[in-house]
PAKE-530077 format. One record per residue (C-alpha): residue in three letters; x, y, z. Coordinates in pm, whole numbers, plus 50000, padded with zeros to 5 digits. Example, Ala and Ser with C-alpha at 12.3 -4.5 7.8 and 13.67 -1.06 7.14 Angstrom:
2
ALA512304955050780
SER513674989450714
end
This chain:
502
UNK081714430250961
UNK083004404151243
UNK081184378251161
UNK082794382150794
UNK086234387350983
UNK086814356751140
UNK085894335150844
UNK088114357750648
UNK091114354750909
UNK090994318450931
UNK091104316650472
UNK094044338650499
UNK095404315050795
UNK094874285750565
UNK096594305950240
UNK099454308650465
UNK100364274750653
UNK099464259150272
UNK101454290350019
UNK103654299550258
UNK106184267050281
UNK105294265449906
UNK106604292849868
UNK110214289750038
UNK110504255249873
UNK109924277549529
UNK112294302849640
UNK114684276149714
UNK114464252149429
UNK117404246849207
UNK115344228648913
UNK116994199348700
UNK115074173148774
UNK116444147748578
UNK118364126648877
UNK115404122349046
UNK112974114548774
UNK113154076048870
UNK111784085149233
UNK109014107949018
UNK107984071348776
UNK108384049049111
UNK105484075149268
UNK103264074848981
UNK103874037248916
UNK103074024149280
UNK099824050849320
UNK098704040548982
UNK098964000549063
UNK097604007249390
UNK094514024649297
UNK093753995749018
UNK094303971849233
UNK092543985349553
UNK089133994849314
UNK089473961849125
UNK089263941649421
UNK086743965249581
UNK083863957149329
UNK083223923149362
UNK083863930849750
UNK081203957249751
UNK078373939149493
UNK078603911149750
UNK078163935450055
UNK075353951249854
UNK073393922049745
UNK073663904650079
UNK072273903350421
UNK074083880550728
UNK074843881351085
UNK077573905551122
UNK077553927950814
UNK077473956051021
UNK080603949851232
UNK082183942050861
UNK080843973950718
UNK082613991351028
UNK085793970850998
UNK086043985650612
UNK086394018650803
UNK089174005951045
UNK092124016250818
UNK091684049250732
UNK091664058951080
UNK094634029051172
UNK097874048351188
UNK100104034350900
UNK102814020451090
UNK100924003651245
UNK099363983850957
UNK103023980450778
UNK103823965351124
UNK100943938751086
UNK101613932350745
UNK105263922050817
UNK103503901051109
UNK101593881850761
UNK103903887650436
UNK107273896650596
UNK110373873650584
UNK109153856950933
UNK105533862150889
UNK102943836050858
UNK102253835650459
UNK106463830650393
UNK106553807850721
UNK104153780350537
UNK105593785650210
UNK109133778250363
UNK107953742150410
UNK107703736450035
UNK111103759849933
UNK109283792549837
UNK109113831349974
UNK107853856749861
UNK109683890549923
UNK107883922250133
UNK109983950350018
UNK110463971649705
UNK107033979249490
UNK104893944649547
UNK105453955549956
UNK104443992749879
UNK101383982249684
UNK100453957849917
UNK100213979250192
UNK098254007249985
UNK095503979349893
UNK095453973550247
UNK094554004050376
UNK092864019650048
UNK090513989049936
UNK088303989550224
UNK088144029950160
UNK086514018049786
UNK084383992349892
UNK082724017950112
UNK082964045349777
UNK081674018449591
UNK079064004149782
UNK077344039149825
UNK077144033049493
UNK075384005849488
UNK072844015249738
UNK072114044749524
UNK070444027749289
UNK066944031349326
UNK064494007749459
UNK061784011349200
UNK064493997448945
UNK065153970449106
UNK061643960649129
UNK061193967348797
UNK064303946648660
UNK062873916148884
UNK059613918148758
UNK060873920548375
UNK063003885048533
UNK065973900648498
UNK068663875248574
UNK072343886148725
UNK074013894548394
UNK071213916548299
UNK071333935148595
UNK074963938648554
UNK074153951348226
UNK071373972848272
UNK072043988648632
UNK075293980548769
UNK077503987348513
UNK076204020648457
UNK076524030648820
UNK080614015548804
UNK080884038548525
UNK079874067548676
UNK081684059349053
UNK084994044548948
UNK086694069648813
UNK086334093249061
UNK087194065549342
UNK090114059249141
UNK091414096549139
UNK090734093049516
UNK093034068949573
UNK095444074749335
UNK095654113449490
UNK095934094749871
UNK098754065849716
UNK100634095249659
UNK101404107149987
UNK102594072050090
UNK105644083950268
UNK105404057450576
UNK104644035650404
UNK107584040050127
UNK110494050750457
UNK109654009050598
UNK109073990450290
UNK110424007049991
UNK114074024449943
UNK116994018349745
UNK117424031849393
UNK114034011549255
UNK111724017149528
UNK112074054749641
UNK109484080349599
UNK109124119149571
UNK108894122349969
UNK111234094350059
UNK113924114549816
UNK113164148750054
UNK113504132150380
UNK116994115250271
UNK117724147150127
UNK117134163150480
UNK118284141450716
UNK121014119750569
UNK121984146550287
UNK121074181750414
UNK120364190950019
UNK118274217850058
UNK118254230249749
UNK117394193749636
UNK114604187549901
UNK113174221149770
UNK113464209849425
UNK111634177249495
UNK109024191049751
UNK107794217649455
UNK107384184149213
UNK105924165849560
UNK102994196249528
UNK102524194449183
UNK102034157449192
UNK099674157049444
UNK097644196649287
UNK097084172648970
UNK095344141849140
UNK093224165749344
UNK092214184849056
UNK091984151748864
UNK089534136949145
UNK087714164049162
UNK086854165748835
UNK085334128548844
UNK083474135149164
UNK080454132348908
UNK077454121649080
UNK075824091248973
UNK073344096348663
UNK070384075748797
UNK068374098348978
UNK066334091349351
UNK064204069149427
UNK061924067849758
UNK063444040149999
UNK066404019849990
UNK067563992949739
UNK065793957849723
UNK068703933549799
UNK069293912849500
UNK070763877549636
UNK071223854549302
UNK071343818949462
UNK073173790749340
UNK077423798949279
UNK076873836849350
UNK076213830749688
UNK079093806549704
UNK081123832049511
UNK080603862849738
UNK080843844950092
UNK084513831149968
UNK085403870549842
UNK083683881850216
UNK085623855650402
UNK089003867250214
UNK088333904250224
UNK087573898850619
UNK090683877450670
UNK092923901350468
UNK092113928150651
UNK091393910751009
UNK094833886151001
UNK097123911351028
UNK095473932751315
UNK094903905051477
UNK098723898151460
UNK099153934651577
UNK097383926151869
UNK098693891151931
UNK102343901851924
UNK101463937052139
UNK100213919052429
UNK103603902852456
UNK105873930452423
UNK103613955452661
UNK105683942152902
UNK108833952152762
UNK108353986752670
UNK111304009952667
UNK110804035452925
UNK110964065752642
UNK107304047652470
UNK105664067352761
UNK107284101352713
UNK106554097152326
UNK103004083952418
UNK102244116352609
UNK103544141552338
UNK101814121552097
UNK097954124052231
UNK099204163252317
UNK099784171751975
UNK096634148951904
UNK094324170552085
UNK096074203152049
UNK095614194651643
UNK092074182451722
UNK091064218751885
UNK092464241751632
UNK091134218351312
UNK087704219551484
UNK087624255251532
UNK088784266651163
UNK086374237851030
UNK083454251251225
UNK084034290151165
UNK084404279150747
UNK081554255050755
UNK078894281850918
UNK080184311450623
UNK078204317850347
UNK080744325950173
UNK081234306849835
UNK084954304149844
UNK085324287750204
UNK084924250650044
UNK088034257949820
UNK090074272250089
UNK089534245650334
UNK089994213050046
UNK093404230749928
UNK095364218550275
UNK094934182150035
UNK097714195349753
UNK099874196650017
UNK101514167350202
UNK102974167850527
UNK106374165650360
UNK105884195150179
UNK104994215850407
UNK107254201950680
UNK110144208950448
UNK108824246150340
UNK109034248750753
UNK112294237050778
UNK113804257750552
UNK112304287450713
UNK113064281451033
UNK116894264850998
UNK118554297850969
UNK116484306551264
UNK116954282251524
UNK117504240951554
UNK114294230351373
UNK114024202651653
UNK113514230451928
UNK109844236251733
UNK109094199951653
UNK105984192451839
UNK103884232751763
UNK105334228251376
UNK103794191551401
UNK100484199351591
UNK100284227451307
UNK100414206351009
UNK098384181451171
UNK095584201451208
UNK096244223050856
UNK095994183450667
UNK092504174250862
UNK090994201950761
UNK089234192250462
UNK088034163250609
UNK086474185350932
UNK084844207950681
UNK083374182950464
UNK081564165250764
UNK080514196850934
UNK079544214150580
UNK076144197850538
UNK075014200950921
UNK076374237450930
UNK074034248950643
UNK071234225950799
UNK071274246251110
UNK071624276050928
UNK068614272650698
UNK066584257350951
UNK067384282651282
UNK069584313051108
UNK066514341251059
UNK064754327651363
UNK068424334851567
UNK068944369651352
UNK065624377751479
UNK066024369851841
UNK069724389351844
UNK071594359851872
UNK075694365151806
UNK078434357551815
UNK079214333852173
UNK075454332752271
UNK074664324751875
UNK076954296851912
UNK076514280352255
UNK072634280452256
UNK072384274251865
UNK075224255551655
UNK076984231751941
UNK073454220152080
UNK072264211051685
UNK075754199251585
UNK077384179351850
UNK077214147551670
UNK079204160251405
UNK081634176751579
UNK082214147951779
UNK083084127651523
UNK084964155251315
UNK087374157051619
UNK087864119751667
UNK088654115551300
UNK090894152251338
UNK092734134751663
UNK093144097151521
UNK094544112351202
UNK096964129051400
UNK098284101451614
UNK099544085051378
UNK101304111251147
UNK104324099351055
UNK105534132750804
UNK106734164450960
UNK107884148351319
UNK110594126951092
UNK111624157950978
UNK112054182251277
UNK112664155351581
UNK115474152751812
UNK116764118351855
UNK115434118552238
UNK111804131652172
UNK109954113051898
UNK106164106851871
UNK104674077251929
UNK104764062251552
UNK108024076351518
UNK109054053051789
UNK107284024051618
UNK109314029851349
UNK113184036851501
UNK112384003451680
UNK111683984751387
UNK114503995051228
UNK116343984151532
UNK114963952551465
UNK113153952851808
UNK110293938051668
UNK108433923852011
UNK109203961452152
UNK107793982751852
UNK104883958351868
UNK103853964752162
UNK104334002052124
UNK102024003551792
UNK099433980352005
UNK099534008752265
UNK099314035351973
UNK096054020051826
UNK094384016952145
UNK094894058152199
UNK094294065051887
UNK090784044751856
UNK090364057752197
UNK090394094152160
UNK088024085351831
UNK085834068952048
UNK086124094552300
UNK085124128652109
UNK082694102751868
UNK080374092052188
UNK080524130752361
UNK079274144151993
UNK076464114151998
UNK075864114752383
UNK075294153552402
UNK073474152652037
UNK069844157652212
UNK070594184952427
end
């Protein structure tokens, strides 16, 4: 009966931190939506574009990753991966550093009387391709490296040239991938409210979260916040649902060793080291800015970067711990409904739930006096589903593999789990807490809700200073935010890997 407690405890604990601010924001609604219907199209419209735009650009990117080999793929492949963990302040920063009114694209247009403008949806969108495109290529290029090798050898021996390869095996495989990468990132492009608070607002360019934190902070609507953080949930139930539907797995069966690479000579090699070179620079120029400008305004730091740095890697680890130890008590159950409980945390964004918080604890006390637990909270509640779904598979490895042969020797409980599951699943705990940590550095949802002016987080400060127009300053502070957060990555990644053989 314990073991089928704790499992049980930590569902209901889930249930609660995800139903329970639904909840107040449904108890608090007021309904009549009709006002705010143009933040609801400007949502939809932006996660729609971005998605297109992200996958469409991500196929010829991936084909040409797929069908070629050169010095440095590798450290390309990983730099596709870059973003998702790459706080998004961070990355609006850099592209300002590129597209913005003083960056480098408008800075060598100036010379010839052009510009071309960062905010509003084209700024929105462009920011979403950044930091969603190289999350398709690497959707996409599975993919392609599903396709089994026997095919391949039989398509070249048949002399199958590019466009009936295209015909015959790629296309196929896009049909069956795309559409559930697209519900991916369509569902993700909804929660876009850093990127939205720095390059969207005004009456065109406001979405569904935007509209709850003005209605918060500058407004103090609650019955309006509640109203829009109840259509803020059923935006994002319906692109979950919608990508999980079109998670359909790929219709071409296994095949015994990798894919053949299939390197057409000629203008297709010309043709995908020109996309490469621009998919590298697109993503590299404006981290490389990041960087560039940091160095130079490390030395000018306001003296508050280093409280905010602290609280930030607190709530970090603190986040880190408890998403670790819900993920691993779900992901070793047998239980069937544990995968549903820990992917529902992704229906609900951090606005929602900050704002289901807020109203429950404002007749309480002064929501800032509970900014960083309510933070670390929701931080670890929204990694969830991506803890479980890395420890999932090793969890029922170990338990297929070891679980009678541990039931027979009378292992439980602590003993069960320090001689059995951390020895066998190190490596994937590692690297489900440096995802769990770097996903929580750079939050930028609930803190903007509950913070006191004098005790932001570390992206928050990013941001107040670029509002400030302290551009050097919030540089340097987001260069000092990516180097913790890739740290701490690195930092539970190589203890998972280094203590994987014990």
């Amino acid at each position: 009966m314990a073991g089928r407690a704790v499992p049980l405890t930590v569902g209901l604990t889930v249930l609660l931190l995800t139903f329970g601010p639904l909840a107040m924001v449904a108890a608090q609604a007021q309904g009549g939506w009709g006002a705010d219907w143009p933040a609801v199209r400007f949502t939809v419209l932006q996660a729609a574009l971005s998605a297109g735009i992200s996958v469409a650009l991500a196929v010829p990117v991936a084909r040409a990753l797929a069908r070629r080999r050169f010095p440095g793929r590798g450290a390309l492949i990983a730099l596709l991966g870059a973003p998702f963990l790459l706080p998004v302040i961070v990355a609006v920063l850099g592209l300002l550093a590129v597209f913005g009114r003083a960056g480098l694209v408008n800075q060598a247009l100036g010379t010839v009387g052009l510009s071309i403008p960062i905010y509003g949806l084209h700024g929105v969108v462009l920011a979403h391709v950044f930091l969603n495109m190289p999350l398709a290529v690497r959707l996409i290029l599975q993919g392609w490296q599903a396709i089994p090798a026997e095919r391949m050898r039989l398509a070249l021996s048949l002399g199958f040239g590019p466009g009936d390869i295209a015909r015959h095996l790629e296309r196929p495989m896009l049909r069956a991938v795309l559409p559930g990468t697209l519900a991916v990132i369509f569902a993700i492009c909804l929660t876009s409210f850093a990127v939205a608070l720095t390059l969207g607002g005004g009456p065109r360019a406001t979405t569904v979260e935007l509209a709850i934190y003005q209605s918060l902070r500058f407004q103090f609507d609650l019955g309006r916040a509640a109203s829009l953080a109840l259509l803020q949930f059923a935006l994002c139930a319906a692109a979950v649902l919608l990508a999980g539907l079109f998670a359909t797995p790929s219709g071409f069966g296994k095949g015994l060793d990798r894919v053949i690479p299939f390197a057409p000579k000629g203008w297709h090699r010309i043709a995908d080291t020109v996309l490469l070179t621009l998919a590298t620079l697109f993503l590299a120029v404006p981290l490389a800015m990041v960087a560039w400008r940091g160095v130079a305004g490390m030395g000018d730091l306001p003296p508050s970067v280093w409280g905010a740095a602290v609280r930030s890697v607190g709530i970090a680890l603190g986040a880190s711990a408890l998403t670790l130890g819900a993920a691993l008590t779900l992901a070793l159950s047998p239980a069937r409904w544990v995968g549903v409980v820990a992917t529902l945390p992704l229906a609900a964004s951090s606005l929602v739930m900050g704002t289901g918080l807020f109203l429950a604890l404002w007749p309480l006390l002064p929501p800032e006096r509970v900014a960083l637990p309510v933070t670390l909270l929701v931080n670890a509640t929204l990694a969830l589903p991506f803890a479980f779904r890395i420890l999932r598979p090793a969890a029922q490895t170990v338990q297929a593999g070891y679980g009678r042969l541990a039931d027979t020797l009378g292992l439980r409980g602590m003993a069960r789990l320090r001689w059995l599951i951390l020895p066998r699943m190190r490596a994937p705990l590692g690297f489900a807490g440096g995802v769990s940590a770097a996903l929580s550095m750079g939050d930028l949802g609930v803190i903007a809700l509950f913070a006191a002016p004098n005790g932001p987080t570390l992206p928050l400060l990013v941001q107040q200073l670029m509002g400030a127009y302290r551009m050097e300053q919030a540089a340097g502070a987001a260069l000092l935010l990516v180097i913790l957060s890739f740290a701490l990555f690195f930092i539970f990644d190589w203890g998972g890997r280094h203590g994987s053989d014990l």
